[in-house]
TORTORNU-536700 format. One record per atom (N, C-alpha, C, O): residue number from 1; atom name; z, x, y. Coordinates in steps of 0.05 Angstrom, whole numbers. Layout:
<rs>
R	n	atom	up	east	north
R	NUM	CA	Z	X	Y
...
</rs>
This chain:
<rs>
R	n	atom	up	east	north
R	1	N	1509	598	943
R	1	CA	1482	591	933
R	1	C	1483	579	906
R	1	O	1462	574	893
R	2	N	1506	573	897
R	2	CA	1513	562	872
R	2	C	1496	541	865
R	2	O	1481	545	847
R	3	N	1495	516	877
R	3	CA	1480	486	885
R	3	C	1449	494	895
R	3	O	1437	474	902
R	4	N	1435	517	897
R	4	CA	1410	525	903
R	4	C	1394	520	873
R	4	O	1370	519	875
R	5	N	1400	518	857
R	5	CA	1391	515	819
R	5	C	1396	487	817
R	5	O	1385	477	797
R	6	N	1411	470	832
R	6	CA	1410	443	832
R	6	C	1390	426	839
R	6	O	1382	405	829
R	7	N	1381	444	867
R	7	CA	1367	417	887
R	7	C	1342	420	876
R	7	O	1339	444	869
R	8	N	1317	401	870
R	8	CA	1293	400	856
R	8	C	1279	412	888
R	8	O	1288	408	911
R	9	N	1256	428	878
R	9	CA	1245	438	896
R	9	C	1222	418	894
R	9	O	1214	403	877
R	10	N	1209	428	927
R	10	CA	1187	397	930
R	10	C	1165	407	943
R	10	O	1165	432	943
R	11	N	1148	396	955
R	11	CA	1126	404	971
R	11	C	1115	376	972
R	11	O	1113	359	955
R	12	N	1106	377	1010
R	12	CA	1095	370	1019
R	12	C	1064	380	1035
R	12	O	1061	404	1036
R	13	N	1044	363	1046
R	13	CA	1023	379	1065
R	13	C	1033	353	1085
R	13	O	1042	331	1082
R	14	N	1027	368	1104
R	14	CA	1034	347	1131
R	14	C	1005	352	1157
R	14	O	992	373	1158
R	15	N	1000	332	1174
R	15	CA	978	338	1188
R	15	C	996	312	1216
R	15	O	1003	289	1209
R	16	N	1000	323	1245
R	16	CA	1013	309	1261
R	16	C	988	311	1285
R	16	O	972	328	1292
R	17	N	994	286	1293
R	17	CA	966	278	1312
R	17	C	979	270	1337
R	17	O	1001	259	1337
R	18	N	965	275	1362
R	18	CA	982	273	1386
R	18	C	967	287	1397
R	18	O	943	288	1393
R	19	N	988	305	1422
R	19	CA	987	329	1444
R	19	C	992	343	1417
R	19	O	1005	326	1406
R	20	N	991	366	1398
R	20	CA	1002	380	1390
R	20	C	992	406	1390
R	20	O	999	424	1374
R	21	N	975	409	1408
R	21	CA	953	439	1406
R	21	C	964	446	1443
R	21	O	969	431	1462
R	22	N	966	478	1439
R	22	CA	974	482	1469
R	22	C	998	476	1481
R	22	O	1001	477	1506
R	23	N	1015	470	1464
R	23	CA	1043	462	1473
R	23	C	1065	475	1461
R	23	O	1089	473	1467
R	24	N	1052	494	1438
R	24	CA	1071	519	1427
R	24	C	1081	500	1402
R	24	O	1104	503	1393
R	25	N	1063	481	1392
R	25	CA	1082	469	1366
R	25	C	1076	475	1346
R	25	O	1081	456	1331
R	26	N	1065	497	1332
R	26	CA	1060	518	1312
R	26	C	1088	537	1313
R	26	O	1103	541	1293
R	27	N	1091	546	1336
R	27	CA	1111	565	1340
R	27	C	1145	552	1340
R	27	O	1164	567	1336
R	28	N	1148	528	1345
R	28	CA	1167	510	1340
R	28	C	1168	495	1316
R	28	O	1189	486	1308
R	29	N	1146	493	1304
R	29	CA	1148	486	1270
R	29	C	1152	506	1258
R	29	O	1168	498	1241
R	30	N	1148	533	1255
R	30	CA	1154	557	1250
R	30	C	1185	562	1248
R	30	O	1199	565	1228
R	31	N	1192	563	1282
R	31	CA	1219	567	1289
R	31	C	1243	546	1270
R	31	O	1263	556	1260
R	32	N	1236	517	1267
R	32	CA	1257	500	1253
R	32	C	1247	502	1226
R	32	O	1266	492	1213
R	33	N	1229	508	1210
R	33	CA	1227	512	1183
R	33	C	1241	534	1177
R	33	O	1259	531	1160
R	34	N	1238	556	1188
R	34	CA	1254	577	1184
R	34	C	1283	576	1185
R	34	O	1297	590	1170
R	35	N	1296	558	1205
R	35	CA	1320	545	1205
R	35	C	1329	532	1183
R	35	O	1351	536	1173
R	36	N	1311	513	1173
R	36	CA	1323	512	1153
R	36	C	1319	515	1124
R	36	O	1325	498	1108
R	37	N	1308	541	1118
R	37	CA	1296	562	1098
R	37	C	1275	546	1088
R	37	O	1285	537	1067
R	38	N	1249	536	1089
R	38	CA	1231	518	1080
R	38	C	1211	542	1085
R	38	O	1210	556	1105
R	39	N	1193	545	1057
R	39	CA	1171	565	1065
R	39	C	1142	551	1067
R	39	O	1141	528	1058
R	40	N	1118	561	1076
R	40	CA	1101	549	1076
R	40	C	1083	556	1108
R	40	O	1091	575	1121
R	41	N	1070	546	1114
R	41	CA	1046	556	1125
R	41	C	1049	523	1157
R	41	O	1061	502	1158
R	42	N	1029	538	1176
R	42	CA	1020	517	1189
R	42	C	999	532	1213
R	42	O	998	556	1219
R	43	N	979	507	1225
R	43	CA	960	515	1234
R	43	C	946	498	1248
R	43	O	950	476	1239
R	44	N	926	496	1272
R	44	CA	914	482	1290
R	44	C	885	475	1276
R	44	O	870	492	1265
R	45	N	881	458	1277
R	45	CA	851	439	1261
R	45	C	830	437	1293
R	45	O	839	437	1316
R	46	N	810	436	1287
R	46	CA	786	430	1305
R	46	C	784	407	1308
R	46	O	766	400	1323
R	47	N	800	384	1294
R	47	CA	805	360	1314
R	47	C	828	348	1331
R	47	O	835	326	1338
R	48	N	838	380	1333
R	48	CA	868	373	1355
R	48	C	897	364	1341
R	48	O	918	357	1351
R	49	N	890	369	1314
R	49	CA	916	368	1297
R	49	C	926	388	1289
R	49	O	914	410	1292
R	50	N	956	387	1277
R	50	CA	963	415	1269
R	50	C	967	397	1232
R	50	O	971	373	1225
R	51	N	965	422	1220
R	51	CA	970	421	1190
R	51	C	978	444	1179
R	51	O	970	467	1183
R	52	N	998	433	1159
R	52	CA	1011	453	1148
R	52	C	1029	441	1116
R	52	O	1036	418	1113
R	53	N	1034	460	1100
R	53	CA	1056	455	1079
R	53	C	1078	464	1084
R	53	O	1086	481	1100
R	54	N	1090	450	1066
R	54	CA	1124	454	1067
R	54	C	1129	457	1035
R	54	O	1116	444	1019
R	55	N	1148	476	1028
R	55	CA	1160	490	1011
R	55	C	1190	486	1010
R	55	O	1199	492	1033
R	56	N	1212	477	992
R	56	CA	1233	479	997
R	56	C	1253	457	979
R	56	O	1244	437	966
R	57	N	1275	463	981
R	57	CA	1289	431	979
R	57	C	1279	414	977
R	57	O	1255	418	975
R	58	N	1286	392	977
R	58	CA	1264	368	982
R	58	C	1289	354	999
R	58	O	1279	332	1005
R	59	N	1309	354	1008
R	59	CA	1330	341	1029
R	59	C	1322	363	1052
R	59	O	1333	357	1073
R	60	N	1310	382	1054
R	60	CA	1307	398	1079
R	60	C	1283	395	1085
R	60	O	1274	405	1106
R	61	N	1263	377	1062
R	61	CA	1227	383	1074
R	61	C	1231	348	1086
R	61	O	1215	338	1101
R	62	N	1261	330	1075
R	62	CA	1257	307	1091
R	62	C	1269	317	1113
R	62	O	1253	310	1131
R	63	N	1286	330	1123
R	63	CA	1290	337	1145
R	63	C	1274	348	1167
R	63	O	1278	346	1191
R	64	N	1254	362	1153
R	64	CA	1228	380	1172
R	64	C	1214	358	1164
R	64	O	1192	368	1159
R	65	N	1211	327	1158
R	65	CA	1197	309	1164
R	65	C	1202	297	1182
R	65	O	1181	288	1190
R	66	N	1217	291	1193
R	66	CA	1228	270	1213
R	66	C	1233	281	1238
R	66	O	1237	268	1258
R	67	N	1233	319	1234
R	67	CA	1229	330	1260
R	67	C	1193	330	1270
R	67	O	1185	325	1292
R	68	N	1174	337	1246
R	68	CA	1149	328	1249
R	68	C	1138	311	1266
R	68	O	1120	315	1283
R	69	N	1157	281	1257
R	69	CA	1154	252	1266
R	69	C	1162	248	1292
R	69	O	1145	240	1309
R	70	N	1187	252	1299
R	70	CA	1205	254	1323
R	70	C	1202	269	1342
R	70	O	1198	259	1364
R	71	N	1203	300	1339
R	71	CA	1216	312	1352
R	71	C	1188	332	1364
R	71	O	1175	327	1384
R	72	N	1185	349	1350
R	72	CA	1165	378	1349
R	72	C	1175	387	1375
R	72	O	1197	384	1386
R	73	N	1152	400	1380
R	73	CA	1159	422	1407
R	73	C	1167	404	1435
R	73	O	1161	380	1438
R	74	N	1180	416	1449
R	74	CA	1177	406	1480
R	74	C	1162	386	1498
R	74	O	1169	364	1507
R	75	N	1139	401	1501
R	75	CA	1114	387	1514
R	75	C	1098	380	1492
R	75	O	1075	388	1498
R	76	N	1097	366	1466
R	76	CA	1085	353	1448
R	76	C	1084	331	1452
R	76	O	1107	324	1459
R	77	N	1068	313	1452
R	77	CA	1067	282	1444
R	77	C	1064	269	1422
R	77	O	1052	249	1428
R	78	N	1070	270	1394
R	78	CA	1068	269	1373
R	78	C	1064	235	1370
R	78	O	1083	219	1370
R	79	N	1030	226	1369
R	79	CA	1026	197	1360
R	79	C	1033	195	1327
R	79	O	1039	172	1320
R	80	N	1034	217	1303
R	80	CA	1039	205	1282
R	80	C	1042	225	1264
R	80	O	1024	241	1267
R	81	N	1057	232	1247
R	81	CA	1058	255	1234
R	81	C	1043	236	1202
R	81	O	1046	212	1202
R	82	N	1033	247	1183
R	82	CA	1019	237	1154
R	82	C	1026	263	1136
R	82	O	1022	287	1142
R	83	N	1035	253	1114
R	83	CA	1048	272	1093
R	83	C	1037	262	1067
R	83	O	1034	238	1060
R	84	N	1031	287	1054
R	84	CA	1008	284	1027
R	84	C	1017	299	1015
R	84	O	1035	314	1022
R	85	N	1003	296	983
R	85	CA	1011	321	964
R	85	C	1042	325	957
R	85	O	1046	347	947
R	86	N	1062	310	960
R	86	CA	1088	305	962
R	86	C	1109	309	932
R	86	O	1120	288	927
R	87	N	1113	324	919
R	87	CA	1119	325	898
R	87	C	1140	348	886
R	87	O	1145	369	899
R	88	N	1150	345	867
R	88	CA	1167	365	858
R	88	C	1149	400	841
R	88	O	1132	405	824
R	89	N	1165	414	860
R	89	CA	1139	445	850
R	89	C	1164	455	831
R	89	O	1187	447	833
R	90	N	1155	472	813
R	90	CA	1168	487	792
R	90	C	1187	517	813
R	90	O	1211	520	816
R	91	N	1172	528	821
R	91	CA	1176	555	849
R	91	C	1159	559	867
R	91	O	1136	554	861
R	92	N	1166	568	891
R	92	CA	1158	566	917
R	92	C	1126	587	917
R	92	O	1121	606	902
R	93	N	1113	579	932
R	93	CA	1087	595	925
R	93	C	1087	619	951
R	93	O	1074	640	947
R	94	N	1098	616	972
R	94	CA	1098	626	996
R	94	C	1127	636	1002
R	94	O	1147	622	1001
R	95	N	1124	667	1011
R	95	CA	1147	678	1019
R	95	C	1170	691	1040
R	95	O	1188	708	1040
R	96	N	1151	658	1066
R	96	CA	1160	658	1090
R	96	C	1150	636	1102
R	96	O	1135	623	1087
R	97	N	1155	626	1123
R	97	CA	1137	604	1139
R	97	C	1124	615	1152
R	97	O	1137	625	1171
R	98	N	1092	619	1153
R	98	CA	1075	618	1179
R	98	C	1053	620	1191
R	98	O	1033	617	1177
R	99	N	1051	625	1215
R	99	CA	1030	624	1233
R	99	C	997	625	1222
R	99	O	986	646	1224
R	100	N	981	603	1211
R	100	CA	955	611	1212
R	100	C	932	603	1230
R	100	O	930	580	1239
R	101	N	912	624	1235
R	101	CA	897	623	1251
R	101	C	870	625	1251
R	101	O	858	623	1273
</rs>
């Protein structure tokens, strides 16, 4: 954990538009943030999007970007992932990734 006092910590808010409600991609954004220690929150919107922050690295919140973009759950169809609020944080505000409802 030596190189953990190196990496600038960052934050993002992200909002991904598609199939993403009903296909378990809360519970799969959950599952790979946690993978790769990123804390922060995520959640289903009343217009069929999911949104959420990211906490972390900032080489691991690009990496939980491009899974956002690419990949998400299984049965997702992801037309576009949009990332806001993007910046370097002092310390992490959240002390896990997850589920809100």
């Amino acid at each position: 954990m030596a190189n953990a006092k190196k990496t600038a910590l960052s934050t993002a808010d992200f909002e991904v538009f598609g199939k993403v409600q009903g296909v378990y991609f809360r519970k799969h954004t959950q599952k790979k943030a946690l993978e790769l220690g990123l804390k922060g929150w995520v959640m289903n919107t009343a217009q069929g999007t999911v949104i959420g922050q990211l906490q972390g690295p900032k080489n691991l919140i690009d990496d939980m970007k491009i899974w956002l973009q690419k990949t998400g759950s299984p049965k997702s169809v992801i037309e576009k992932a949009a990332f806001r609020n993007e910046g370097p944080i002092a310390n992490m505000a959240f002390k896990t990734f997850e589920i809100r409802r």
